[in-house]
Each structure stands twice: as C-alpha cells, then as structure tokens.
C-alpha positions in Angstrom: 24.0 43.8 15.5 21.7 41.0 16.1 18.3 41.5 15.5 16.1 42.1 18.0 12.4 40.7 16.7 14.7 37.5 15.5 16.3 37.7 19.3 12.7 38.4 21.2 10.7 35.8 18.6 13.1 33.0 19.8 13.1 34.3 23.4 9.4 34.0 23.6 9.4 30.4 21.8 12.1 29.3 24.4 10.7 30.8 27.6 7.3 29.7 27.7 4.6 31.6 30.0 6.4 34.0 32.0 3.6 34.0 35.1 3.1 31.7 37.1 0.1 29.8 38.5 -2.7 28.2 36.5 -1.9 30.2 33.7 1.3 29.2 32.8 -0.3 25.3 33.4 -3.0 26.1 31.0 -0.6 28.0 28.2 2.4 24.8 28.9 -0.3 22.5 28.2 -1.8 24.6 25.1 1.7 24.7 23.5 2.7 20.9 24.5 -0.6 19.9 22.9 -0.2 21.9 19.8 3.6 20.9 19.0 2.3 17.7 20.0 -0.2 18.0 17.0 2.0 18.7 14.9 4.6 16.2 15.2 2.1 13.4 15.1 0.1 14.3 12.5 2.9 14.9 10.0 4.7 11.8 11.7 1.4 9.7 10.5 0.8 11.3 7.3 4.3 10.2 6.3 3.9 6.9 7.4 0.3 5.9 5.8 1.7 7.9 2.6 4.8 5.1 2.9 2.4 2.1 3.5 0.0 3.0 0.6 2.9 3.5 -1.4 3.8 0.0 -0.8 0.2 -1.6 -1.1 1.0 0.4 -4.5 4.0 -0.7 -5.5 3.3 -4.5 -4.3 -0.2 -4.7 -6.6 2.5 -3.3 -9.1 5.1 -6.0 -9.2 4.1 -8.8 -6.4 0.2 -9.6 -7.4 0.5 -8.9 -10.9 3.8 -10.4 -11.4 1.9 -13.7 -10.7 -1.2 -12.7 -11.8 -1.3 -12.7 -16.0 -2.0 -9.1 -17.7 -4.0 -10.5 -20.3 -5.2 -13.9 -20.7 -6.1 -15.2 -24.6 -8.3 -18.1 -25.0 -11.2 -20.2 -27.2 -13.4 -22.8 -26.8 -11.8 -26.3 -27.6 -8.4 -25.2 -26.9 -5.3 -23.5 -29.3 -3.7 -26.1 -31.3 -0.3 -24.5 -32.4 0.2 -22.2 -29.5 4.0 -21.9 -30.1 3.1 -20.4 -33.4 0.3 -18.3 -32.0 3.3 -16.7 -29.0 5.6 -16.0 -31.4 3.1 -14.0 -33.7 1.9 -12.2 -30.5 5.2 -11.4 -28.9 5.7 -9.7 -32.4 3.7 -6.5 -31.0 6.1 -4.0 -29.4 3.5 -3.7 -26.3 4.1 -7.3 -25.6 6.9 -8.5 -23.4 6.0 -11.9 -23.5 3.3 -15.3 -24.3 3.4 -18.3 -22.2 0.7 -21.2 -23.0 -2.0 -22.7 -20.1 -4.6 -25.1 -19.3 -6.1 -24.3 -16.0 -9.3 -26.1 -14.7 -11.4 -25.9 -11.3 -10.9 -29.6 -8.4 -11.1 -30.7 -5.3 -8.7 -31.7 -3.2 -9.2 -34.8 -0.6 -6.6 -35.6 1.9 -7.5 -37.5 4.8 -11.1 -36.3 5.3 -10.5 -33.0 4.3 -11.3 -30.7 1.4 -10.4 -27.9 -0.6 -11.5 -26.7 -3.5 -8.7 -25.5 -6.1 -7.7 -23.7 -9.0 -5.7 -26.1 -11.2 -2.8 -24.4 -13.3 -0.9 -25.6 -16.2 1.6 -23.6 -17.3 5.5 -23.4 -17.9 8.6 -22.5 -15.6 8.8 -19.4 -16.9 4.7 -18.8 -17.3 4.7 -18.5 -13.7 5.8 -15.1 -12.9 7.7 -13.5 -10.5 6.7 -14.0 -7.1 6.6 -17.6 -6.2 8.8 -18.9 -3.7 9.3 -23.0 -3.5 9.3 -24.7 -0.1 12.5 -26.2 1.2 12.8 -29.7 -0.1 10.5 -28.8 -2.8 10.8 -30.4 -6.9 11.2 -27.6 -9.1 8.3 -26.9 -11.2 9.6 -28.0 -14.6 10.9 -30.9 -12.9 7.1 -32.1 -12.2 6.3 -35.6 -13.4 2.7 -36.8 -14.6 1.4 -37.7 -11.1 2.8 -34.7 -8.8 1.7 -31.7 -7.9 2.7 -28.3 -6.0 0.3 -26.9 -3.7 0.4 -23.1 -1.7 1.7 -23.9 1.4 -1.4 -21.8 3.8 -3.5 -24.6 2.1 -1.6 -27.3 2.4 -1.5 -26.9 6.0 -4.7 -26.3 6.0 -5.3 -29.7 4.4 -2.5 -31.0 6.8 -0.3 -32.6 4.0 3.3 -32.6 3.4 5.9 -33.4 0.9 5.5 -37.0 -0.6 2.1 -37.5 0.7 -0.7 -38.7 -1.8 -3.7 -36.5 -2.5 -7.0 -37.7 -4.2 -8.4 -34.9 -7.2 -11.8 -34.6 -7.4 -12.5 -33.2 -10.8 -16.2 -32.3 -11.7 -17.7 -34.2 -15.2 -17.9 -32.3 -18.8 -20.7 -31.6 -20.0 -21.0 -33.7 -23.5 -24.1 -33.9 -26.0 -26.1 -32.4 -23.7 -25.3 -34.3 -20.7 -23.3 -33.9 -17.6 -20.0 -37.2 -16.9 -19.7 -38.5 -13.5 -16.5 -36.7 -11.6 -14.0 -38.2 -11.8 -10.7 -39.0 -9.5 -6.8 -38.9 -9.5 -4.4 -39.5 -7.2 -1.0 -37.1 -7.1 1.9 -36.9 -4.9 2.6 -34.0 -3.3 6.0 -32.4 -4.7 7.0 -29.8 -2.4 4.9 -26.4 -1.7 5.1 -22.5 -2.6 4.1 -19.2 -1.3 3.8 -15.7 -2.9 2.1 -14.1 -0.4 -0.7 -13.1 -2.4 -4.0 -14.7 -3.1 -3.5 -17.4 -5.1 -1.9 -18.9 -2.1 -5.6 -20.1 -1.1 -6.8 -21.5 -4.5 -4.0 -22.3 -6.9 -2.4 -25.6 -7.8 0.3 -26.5 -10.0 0.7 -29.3 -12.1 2.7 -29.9 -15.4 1.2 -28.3 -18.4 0.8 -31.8 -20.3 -1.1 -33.3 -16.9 -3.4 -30.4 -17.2 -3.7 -31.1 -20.9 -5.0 -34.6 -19.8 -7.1 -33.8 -17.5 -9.3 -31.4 -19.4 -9.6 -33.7 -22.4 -6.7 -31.0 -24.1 -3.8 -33.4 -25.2 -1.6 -31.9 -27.9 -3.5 -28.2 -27.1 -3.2 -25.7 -24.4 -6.4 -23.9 -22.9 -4.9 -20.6 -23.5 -1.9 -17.6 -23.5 -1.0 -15.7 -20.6 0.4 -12.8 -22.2 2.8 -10.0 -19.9 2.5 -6.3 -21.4 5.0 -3.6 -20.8 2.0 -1.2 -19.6 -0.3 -2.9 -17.2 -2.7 0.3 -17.6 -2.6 -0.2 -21.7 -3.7 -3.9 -20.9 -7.8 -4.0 -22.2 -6.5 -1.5 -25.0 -3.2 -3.8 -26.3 -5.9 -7.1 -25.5 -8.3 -5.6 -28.4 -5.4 -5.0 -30.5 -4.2 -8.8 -30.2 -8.0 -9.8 -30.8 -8.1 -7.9 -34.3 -5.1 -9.5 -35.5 -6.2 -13.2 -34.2 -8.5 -15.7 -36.3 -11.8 -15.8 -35.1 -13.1 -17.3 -31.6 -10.5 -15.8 -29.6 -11.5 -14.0 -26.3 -9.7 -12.4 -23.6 -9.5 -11.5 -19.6 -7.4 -9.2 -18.3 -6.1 -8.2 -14.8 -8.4 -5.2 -14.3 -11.0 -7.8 -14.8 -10.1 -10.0 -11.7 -8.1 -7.2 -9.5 -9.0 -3.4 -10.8 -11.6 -2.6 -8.2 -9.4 -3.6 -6.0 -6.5 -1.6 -7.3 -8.6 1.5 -7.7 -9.8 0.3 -4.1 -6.3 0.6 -2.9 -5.8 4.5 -4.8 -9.4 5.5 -3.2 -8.2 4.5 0.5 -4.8 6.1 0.1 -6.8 9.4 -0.7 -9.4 9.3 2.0 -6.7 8.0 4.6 -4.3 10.7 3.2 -7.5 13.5 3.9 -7.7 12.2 7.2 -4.1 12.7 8.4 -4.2 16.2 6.8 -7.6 17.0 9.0 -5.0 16.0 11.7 -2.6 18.3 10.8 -5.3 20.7 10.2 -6.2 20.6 14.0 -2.9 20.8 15.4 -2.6 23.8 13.4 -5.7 25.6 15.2 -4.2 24.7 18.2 -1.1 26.9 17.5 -3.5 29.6 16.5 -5.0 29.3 20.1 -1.5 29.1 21.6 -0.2 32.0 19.7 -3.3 34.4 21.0 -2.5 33.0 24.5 1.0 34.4 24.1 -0.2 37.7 22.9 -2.8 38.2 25.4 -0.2 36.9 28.0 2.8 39.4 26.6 0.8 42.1 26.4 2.8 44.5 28.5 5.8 43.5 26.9 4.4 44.0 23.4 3.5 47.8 24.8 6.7 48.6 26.3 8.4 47.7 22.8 6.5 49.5 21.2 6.8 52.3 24.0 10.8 52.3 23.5 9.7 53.1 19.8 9.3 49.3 18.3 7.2 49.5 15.0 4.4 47.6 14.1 6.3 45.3 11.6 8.5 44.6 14.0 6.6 43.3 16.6 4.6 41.0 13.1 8.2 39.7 13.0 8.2 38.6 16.2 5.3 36.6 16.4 5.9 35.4 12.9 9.8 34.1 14.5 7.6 32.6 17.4 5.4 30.7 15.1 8.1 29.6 12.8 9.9 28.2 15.5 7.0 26.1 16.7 6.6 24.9 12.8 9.9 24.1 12.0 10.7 22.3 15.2 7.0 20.3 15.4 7.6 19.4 11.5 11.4 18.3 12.2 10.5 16.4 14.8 7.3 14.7 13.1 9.6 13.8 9.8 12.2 12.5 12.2 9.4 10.2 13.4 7.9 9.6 10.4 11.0 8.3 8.5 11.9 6.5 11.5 8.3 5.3 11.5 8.4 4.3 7.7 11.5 2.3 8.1 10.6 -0.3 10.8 6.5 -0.5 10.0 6.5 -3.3 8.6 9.1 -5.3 11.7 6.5 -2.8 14.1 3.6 -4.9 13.1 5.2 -8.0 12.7 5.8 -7.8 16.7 2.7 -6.9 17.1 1.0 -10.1 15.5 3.3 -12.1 17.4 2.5 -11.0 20.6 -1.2 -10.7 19.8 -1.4 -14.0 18.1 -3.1 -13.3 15.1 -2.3 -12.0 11.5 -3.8 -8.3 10.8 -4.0 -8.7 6.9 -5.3 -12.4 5.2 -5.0 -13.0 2.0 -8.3 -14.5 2.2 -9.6 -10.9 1.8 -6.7 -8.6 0.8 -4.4 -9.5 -1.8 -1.3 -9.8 0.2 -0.5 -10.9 4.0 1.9 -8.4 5.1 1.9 -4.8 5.6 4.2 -3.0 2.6 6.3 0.1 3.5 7.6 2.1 0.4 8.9 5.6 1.6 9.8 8.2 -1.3 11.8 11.4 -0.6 8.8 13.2 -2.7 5.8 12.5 -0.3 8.7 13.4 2.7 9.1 16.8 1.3 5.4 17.9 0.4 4.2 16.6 3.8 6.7 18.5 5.4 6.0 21.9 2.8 2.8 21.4 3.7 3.0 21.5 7.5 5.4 24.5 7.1 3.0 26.4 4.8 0.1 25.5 7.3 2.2 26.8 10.4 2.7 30.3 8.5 -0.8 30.6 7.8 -1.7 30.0 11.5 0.8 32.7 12.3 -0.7 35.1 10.9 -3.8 36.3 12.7 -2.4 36.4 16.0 1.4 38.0 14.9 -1.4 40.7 13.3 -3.3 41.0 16.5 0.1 42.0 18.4 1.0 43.8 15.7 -2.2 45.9 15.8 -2.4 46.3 19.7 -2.0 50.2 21.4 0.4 50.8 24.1 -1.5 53.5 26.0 -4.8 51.4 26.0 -2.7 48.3 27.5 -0.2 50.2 30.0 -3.4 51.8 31.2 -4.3 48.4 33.1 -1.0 47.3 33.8 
C-alpha cells in the first residue's frame, strides 16, 4: 500500500495553492521565487567555484610555467654555469637549471616607444606556455641581430615580422660614473603570446646577444631553476644557497606573483561566501513558502488528523513537501551550473565581441581570458550543501503542522 504522507507530501508539492484569488498569486509567486533561489544560487556557486578553480589551476601551470620558481644570481655574472646546473639539478627537489641574462630597454619603432624586459635564455629555459606567431623563427634559431617580441606589444608598437627596431639600452654605471645609452638595431623575427603578463614587457633575444649587451660575454647573469613543489620554493632556494660559494642570491615566484596568488585564494573565498549568502536567502524563502502552505492547508491538516492521522505523519508530509522543493531546485541549479561551467569561458568570449572590449588585461591580471576548471568534488558539496540547507528549512514549518489541533482549526472553518 502506498504511503499516504509520501502520496499527500508530493500532492501538495505538485498542486500548488488550492484557493483561488490573490492568495494563490501571492503563494505561486512565493514558491516560484523560492525555487527560483534556489536554482540560481547553487547554479552560480558552481560556476564561480569552476572559474576560481581555473584562475587556480592557470597561476598553477600557465603563469608559472613561464614564470621561473627560483631565480639564482650574483653580481658580475656566473662563469661556469653548466657546471653550477648540473650540481644544482643534483638536489631531488629540483626538476631542472637553465642559465639567463636578462636586462631592462627601450624599444623605438617609428616614433614609438616601449619600454622592455630583455631575456636571454635557452629553448628549453623558456617554459611552457609560449606560443610563436605564424611565420615566426624559432627561438634557438635566433641570430645576433633578431629579436622576438609579445605580439599585444608589438602591435602596439605597430611592427611586424622583418621590420628593424632601434634598442635603447640605458648606460652602466662604471667607477662611479654613469655611460651614455647606448643603441642597437634588431630585426624583428616573428612574435609570441602566452597570455599572461609578460606579453606587455618581455623580449627575447639569444642568450649570447644578451651576454653582449650587458657587458657578460663568456658568462650568464643567472639560473632559472624549476622545482617540483612550487610551495617548497623559498625553503628549496635557501637550501641551494647553503650549498653555493659565496655571493649567490635568489628570487623566487612568490616574490613577483604570491600576493597575487594568495589574492586569487582570498577572492575565491569571499566570492564563494557570497553565493552561499545566496543560497542562504533562497532558503528563507522556502521557510516563508512552507508556512504559507500550512497556514493555507490548514483544514486539510485537521481533517487528517480528524480521520486519525498522527502527528509524525503529518512532519512527514511537510518534510516530503520540502524535499521535493530541494531536490528539484538543486537538480535544476546543478543542471545549470554544469551546463554553465562548460561554455563560460565561449559565454564571455561573445560577450566581449559584441561589447567590443576585453573584460580581463593582462595589464592588471595575470592572464587575458576567463579560466573554467569544473571538478566533480565542488559539484557534489555545493549540491550536499543545498540539500542539507533545504532540510533544515523544512523543519520549523513541517513542526508547526505537525503541532497544529484539529478542534481549534475546524472551529473556524
């Protein structure tokens, strides 16, 4: 035999107001606005969760797959490098040492500048990440006189391929006094793009041109050395330091992008907060619906328990009624949210193009697109949550009908 309270809970969630009038407006609208809630707040929660998952996972492997975990360096320069990287790479926490000479220029083409980042390194020193232009000379392939520029600043300089671009690089200070700039001119090989930062600022040119220009022939400025444990970085840098001659400093990525790392775990907390209050609200909501629909069934609630209905059955009613609502609104809202999840990142990409402008820069964050990076985990707890929310809400007014006396309620019907 079927179960009534299950039959009656599901009867009530179907059915709606059963007056008519403003009533039954005000209660449609009450439960449209609560489900509604409900399936948009666990739909967003889903979807910011997937998004700072990605800003996560893209610091993780995009920015610092260019960007070097530790960087090793003295003053004058390190003569046998090669010798120096294999005695590193000796350490279990290191994955491997590439040599550099990196200094600071300015570029001139045509009337227009830019100031740049110039970076010496090898093929393999450069990470993952970087993407050549079409047309573009690989970058062990480089000659003396050519040089790879991020493509957002070479059109903002208005180059291209084969054009010739003037150097500006600023005087060394020697015995106390400052040289005159100095000025070389470089073809342009090709461009690159890794979508993060260093597409405003970086340069490339052949380790041994960067050698010459800083005065560094026969020496490299310093080691950009990858770690299996980007976290462990500052800890495995003091280790290399203690096993390295004397002179020897160090940088490390937390250095140049931590803040903003811990930036990104701080906003996916607060943002995270935010969609729960959401949540939160659409789950008062169902508490108002809920005592609507006991105040409303209040004759019916009486003649159940008049025909000998017990008070835990007519809990197990309301708690049908509510469970209904939950399950439904948190289908619906994960439904939405994966959906959601999925096509953010071709969403907003129509959305720049029709407004004409690009929502992220990498002038000010460290990549220009918007990351998605959905995980069945965050999917499940949103949608645990939600449930476990729902139940709560449940409760008070399933009590309430639980609790009410027929006599008192048939007397003013």
């Amino acid at each position: 035999m079927r179960s009534y309270p299950l039959f009656i809970g599901r009867r009530f969630f179907s059915a709606g107001s059963s007056r008519g009038g403003a009533n039954k407006q005000l209660a449609s609208f009450i439960a449209l606005l609560a489900i509604s809630g409900l399936v948009l707040g666990v739909a967003l929660m889903i979807v910011v969760l997937s998004v700072m998952n990605g800003f996560d996972q893209e610091m993780r492997t995009r920015v610092l797959g260019v960007v070097p975990h530790i960087q090793l360096f003295k003053a004058g320069g390190i003569d046998d490098w090669a010798g120096l990287a294999r005695r590193i790479e000796q350490s279990p926490a290191v994955v491997e040492v590439k040599p550099f000479t990196q200094l600071d220029g300015m570029l001139n083409f045509r009337g227009s500048t830019q100031a740049v980042q110039l970076l010496g390194t090898t093929g393999e020193g450069l990470g993952e990440g970087f993407t050549l232009g079409q047309g573009s000379v690989a970058y062990d392939d480089l000659a003396a006189d050519e040089i790879l520029l991020p493509r957002p600043l070479a059109e903002k300089l208005g180059a291209s391929s084969g054009d010739s671009i003037t150097l500006i690089i600023p005087g060394q200070f020697s015995r106390g006094r400052q040289a005159l700039p100095s000025a070389r001119v470089f073809t342009l090989a090709g461009n690159y793009q890794t979508h993060t930062a260093l597409d405003t600022r970086v340069a490339l040119v052949s380790l041994q041109t960067a050698g010459s220009l800083t005065g560094l022939e026969g020496r490299v400025g310093g080691l950009r050395v990858k770690v299996d444990d980007v976290f462990e970085a500052r800890q495995i840098a003091y280790q290399l330091l203690r096993q390295l001659p004397e002179g020897f400093r160090f940088t490390d990525w937390l250095q140049s992008h931590g803040n903003l790392y811990q930036a990104i775990q701080m906003s996916r907390k607060l943002v995270g907060l935010l969609v729960f209050l959401v949540i939160a609200i659409a789950v008062f909501n169902i508490v108002s619906m809920l005592v609507m629909t006991v105040v409303e069934k209040r004759g019916d609630i009486a003649v159940l328990k008049t025909l000998g209905a017990s008070n835990s059955a007519v809990l197990a009613i309301f708690l049908v009624q509510g469970a209904m609502i939950g399950v439904a609104g948190t289908a619906l809202g994960v439904t939405l949210g994966v959906l959601g999840s999925h096509f953010v990142v071709d969403i907003i990409g129509l959305l720049e193009a029709l407004m004409g402008r690009q929502f992220l820069s990498i002038d000010i964050y460290p990549i220009d697109y918007i990351p998605s990076d959905l995980r069945s985990s965050d999917v499940m707890l949103v949608a645990l949550v939600a449930l476990a929310l729902n139940f709560l809400a449940t409760l008070y007014p399933a009590w309430r009908a639980a609790r009410l006396q027929p006599a008192e309620v048939l007397r003013y019907e």
